[in-house]
N, C-alpha and C positions, 0 to 999 in steps of 0.2 A: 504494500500500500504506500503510494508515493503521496508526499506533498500535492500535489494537481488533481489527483482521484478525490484525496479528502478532503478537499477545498471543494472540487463539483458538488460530490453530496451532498456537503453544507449549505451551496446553494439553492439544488435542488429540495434541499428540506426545508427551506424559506423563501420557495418559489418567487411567492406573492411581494414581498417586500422584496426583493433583488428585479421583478421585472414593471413593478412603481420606479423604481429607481431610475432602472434601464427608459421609460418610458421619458422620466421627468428628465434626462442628460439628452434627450435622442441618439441612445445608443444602440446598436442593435448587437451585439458582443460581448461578454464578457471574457475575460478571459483570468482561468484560477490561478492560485498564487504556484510559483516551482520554484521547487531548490535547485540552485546554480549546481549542486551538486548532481543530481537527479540530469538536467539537463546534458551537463557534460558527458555521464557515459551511457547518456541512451535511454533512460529508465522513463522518463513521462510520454505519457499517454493522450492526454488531454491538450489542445492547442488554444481551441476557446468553443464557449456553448453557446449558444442563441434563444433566448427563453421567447414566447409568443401564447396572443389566445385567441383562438380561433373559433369562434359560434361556443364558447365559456368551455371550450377544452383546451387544457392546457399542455403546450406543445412544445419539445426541446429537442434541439439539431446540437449534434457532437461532432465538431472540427478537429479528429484526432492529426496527431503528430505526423510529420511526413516520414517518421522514420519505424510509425510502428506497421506491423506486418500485418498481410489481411488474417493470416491464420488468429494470430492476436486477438484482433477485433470479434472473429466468429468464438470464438472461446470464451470473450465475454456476454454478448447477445444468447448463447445458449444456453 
């Protein structure tokens, strides 16, 4: 569990006030906190998420890393 993963959650656990937030800055991005360390040898996951509500369901897009692998990604989805 990196820095990037546990910052998303957190967001995602507080949907609602991070996408007021995102609303009131017009941003459409956030992007979680990463350890310089994490970053350097590869280990984050997370690039930035995009929170939205569409017809009151609420909707998040994950801009993972360019460097993680699609096998990665299916191992988390499943």
């Amino acid at each position: 569990m990196t820095e990037d993963v546990e910052d998303t959650l957190r967001i995602l656990n507080n949907f609602d006030a991070y996408y007021d937030t995102l609303r009131k800055k017009f941003k459409e991005y956030i992007t979680p906190r990463k350890n310089e360390r994490d970053l350097l040898l590869g280990r984050v996951m997370i690039d930035k998420i995009r929170l939205r509500v569409e017809k009151n369901q609420k909707i998040v897009s994950i801009v993972f890393d360019k460097r993680v692998n699609e096998e990665s990604i299916l191992r988390l989805v499943s």
